[in-house]
C-alpha positions as CSV (number, residue, x, y, z in Angstrom):
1,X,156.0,134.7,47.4
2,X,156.0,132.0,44.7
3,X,158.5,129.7,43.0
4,X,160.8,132.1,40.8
5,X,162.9,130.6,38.1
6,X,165.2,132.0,35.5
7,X,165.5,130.7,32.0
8,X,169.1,131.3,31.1
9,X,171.8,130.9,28.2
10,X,174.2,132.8,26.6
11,X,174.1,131.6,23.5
12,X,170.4,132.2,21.6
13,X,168.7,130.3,19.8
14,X,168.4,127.7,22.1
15,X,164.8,127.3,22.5
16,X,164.6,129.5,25.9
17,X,162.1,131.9,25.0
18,X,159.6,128.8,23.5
19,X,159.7,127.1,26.5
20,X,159.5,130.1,29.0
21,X,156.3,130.5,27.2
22,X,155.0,127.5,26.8
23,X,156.0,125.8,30.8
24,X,154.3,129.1,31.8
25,X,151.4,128.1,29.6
26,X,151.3,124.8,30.9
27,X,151.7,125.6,34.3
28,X,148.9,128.1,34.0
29,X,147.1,125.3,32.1
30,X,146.9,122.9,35.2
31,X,145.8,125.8,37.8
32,X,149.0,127.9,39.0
33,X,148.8,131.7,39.1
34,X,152.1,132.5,36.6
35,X,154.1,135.4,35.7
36,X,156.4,136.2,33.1
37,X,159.0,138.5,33.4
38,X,160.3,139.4,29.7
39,X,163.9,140.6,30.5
40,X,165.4,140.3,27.1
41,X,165.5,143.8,25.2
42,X,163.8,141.7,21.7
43,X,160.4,141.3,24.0
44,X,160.6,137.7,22.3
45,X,158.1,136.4,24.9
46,X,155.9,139.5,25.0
47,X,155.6,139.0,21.3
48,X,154.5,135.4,21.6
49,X,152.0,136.0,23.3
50,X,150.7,139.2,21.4
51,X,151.3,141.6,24.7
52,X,151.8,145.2,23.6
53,X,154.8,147.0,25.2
54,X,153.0,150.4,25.7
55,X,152.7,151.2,28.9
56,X,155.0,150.7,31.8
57,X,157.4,147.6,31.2
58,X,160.2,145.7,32.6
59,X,162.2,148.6,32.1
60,X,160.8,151.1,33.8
61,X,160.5,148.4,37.1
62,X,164.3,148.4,37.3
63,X,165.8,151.6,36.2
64,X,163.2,154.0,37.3
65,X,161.9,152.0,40.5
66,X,158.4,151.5,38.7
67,X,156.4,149.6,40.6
68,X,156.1,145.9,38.8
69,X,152.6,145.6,39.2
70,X,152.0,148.9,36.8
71,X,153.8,146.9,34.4
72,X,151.7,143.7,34.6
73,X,149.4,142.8,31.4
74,X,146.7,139.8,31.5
75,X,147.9,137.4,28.3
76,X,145.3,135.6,26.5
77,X,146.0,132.5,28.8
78,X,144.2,132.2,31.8
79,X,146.2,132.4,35.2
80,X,149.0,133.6,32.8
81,X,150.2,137.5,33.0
82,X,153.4,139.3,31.8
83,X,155.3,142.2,32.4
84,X,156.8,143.4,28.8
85,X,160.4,143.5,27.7
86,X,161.8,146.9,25.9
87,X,164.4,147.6,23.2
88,X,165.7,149.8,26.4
89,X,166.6,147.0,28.6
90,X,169.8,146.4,26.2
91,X,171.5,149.2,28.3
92,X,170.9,147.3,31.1
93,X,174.7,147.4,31.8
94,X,174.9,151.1,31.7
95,X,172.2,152.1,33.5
96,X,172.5,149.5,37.1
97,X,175.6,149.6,37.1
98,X,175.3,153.2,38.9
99,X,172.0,152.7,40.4
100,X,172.2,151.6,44.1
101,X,171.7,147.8,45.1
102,X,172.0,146.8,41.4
103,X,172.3,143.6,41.7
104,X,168.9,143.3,43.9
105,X,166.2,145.5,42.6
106,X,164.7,142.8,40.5
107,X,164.3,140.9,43.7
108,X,163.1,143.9,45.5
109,X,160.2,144.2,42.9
110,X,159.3,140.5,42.9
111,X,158.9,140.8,46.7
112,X,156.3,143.9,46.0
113,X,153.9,141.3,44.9
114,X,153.5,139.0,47.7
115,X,151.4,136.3,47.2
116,X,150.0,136.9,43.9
117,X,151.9,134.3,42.2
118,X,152.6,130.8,42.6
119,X,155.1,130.9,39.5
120,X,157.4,133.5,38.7
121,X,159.3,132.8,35.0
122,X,162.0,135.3,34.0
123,X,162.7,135.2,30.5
124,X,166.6,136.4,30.5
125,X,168.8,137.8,27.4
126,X,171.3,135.5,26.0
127,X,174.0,137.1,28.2
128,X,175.6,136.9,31.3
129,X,174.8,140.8,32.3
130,X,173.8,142.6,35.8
131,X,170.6,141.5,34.0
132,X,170.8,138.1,34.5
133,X,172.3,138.4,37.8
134,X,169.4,140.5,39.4
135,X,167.3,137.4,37.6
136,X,169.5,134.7,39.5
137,X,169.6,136.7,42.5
138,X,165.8,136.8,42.5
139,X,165.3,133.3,42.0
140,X,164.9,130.0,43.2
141,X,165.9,127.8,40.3
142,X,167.3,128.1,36.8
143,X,167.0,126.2,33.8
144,X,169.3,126.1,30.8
145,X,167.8,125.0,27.4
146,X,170.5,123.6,25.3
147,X,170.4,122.1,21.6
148,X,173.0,118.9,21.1
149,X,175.2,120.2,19.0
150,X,179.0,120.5,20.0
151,X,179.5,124.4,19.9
152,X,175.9,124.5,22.3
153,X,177.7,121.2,24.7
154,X,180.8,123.6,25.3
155,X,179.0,126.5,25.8
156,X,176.9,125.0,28.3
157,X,180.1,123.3,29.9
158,X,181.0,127.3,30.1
159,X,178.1,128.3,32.1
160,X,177.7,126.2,34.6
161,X,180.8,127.0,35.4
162,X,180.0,130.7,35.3
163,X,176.8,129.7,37.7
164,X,178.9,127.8,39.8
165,X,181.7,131.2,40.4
166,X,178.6,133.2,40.7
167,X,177.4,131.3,43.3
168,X,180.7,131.4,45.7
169,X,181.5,134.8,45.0
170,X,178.5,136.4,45.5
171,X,176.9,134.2,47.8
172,X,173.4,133.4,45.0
173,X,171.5,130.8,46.1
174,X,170.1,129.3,42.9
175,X,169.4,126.0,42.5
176,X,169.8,124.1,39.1
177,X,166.7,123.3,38.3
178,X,167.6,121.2,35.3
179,X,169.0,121.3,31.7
180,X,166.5,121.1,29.0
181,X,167.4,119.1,25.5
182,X,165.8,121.4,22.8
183,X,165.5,121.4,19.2
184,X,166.6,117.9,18.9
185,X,166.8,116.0,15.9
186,X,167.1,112.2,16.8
187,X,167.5,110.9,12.8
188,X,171.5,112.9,13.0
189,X,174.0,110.7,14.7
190,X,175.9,113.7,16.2
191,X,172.7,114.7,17.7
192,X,172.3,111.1,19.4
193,X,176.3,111.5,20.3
194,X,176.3,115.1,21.7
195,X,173.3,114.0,23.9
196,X,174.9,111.4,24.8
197,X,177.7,113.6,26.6
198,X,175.5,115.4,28.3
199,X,173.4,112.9,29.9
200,X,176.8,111.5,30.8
201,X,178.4,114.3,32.2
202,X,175.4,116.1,34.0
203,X,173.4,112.8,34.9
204,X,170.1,113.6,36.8
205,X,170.6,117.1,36.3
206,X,169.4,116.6,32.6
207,X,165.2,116.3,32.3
208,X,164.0,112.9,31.2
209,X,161.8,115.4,28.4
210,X,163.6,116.3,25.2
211,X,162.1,119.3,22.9
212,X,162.0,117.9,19.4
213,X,161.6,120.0,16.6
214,X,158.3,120.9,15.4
215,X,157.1,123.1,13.4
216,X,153.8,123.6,15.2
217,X,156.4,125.5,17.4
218,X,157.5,128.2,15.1
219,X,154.1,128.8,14.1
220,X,152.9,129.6,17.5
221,X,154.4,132.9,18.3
222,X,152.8,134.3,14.8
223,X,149.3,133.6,15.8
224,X,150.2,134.8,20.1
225,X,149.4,131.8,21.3
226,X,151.2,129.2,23.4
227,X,152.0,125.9,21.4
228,X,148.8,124.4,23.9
229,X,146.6,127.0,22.3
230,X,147.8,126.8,18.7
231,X,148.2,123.0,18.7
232,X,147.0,120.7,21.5
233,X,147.5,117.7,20.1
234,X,151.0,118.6,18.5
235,X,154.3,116.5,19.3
236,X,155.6,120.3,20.9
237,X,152.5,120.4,23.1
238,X,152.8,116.3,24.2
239,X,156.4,117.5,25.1
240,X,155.7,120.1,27.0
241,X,152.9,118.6,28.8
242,X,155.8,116.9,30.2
243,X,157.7,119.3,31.0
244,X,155.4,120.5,33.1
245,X,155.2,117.5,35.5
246,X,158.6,117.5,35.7
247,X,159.1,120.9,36.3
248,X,156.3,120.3,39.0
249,X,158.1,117.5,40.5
250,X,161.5,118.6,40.8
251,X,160.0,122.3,42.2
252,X,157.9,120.0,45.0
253,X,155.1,122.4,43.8
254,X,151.8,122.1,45.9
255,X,148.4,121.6,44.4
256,X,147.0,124.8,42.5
257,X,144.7,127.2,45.4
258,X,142.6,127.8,42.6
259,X,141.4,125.3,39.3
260,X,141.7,127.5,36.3
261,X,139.3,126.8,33.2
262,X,141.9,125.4,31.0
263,X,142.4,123.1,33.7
264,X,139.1,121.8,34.6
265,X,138.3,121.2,30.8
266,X,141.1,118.8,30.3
């Protein structure tokens, strides 16, 4: 089975969804077999990329013991698939909560599909639900996006936290992959002072990469195309270019099986 790693926050609008998409795309991009699993009930990530939620979808996976694969779509990007988020998946709380193992089946569906991947991305709800759990469960790593701005710092301050309980009390073994500076605007001085804090109170933990803002960004989801697709040569695209090799490095990722085309153009 391949790396799995949840994209958490509970505060939105934090960039998550952008860069689940777009370190998937890049990933893909440099020859790794990727997944993304859209577990927020907006589909934010199945939208981006212009994936239709007919069919099965995430939903049906882990309240009706669907198998994942029958909710698996291709995406535009090559080496990159996606199993769709619902409206339905808001009632995620309701519905495990009475459903046997609930805080496993959405590692009992990864494990269904073997080897297929070498990347698994779950794409979670701003929340801290049974959602997120069965993500964190599943997984091998998470990543927090974060903006610098004060009410985002204590929030995140709150979470790790939260991680941190999760992980005695329930025995997850989730590493932190890293926090991810988003949305950053280096010309306000409280930006430069709020990232600041974080770099000093999370040290290593923080990636070297910052997301600035960029427009080239917000146009992507409109057109359903990663930010590498709708702008290559964009700051947002530089940025998460290095993501990627970050990402790579810190996962200790081997070299690709397979070259995708995307790949052996660049």
């Amino acid at each position: 089975m391949g790396v799995v790693i949840s994209m958490i926050n509970n505060k939105g609008g934090t960039g998550k969804t952008t860069t689940a998409v777009n370190l998937a795309a890049g990933l893909a991009g440099v020859g790794f077999r990727v997944l993304i699993l859209d577990l927020d009930s907006q589909a934010s990530a199945s939208l981006s990329l212009g994936v239709s939620a007919e069919g099965p979808s995430m939903a049906d996976a882990l309240f009706d013991s669907v198998p994942l694969s029958q909710a698996i779509r291709a995406t535009s990007v090559p080496m990159l698939d996606l199993a769709p988020g619902v409206m339905e998946l808001a009632n995620s709380d309701v519905i495990l909560v009475d459903l046997p193992g609930r805080e496993n089946r959405l590692r009992e569906q990864i494990g269904t599909l073997g080897n297929n991947y070498d990347v698994i991305i779950c794409d979670c709800p701003p929340s801290l639900s049974l959602l997120v759990i069965n993500a964190l469960v599943a997984s091998d790593h998470c990543l927090v996006c974060v903006s610098p701005d004060y009410l985002a710092f204590e929030g995140l301050i709150a979470l790790t936290r939260v991680i941190e309980r999760l992980r005695r009390s329930m025995g997850i073994d989730v590493h932190m992959l890293g926090i991810l500076m988003t949305m950053v605007n280096p010309g306000l001085n409280l930006t430069k002072t709020i990232a600041e804090k974080i770099r000093s109170r999370y040290g290593a933990i923080v990636f070297q990469c910052e997301l600035r803002r960029d427009v080239k960004l917000s146009e992507a989801p409109f057109h359903g195309k990663s930010i590498f697709d709708h702008a290559p040569t964009s700051a947002g695209a530089k940025a998460y270019g290095r993501l990627v090799q970050e990402v790579l490095s810190r996962c200790k990722l081997p070299a690709p099986a397979v070259i995708s085309p995307a790949s052996s153009q660049s």
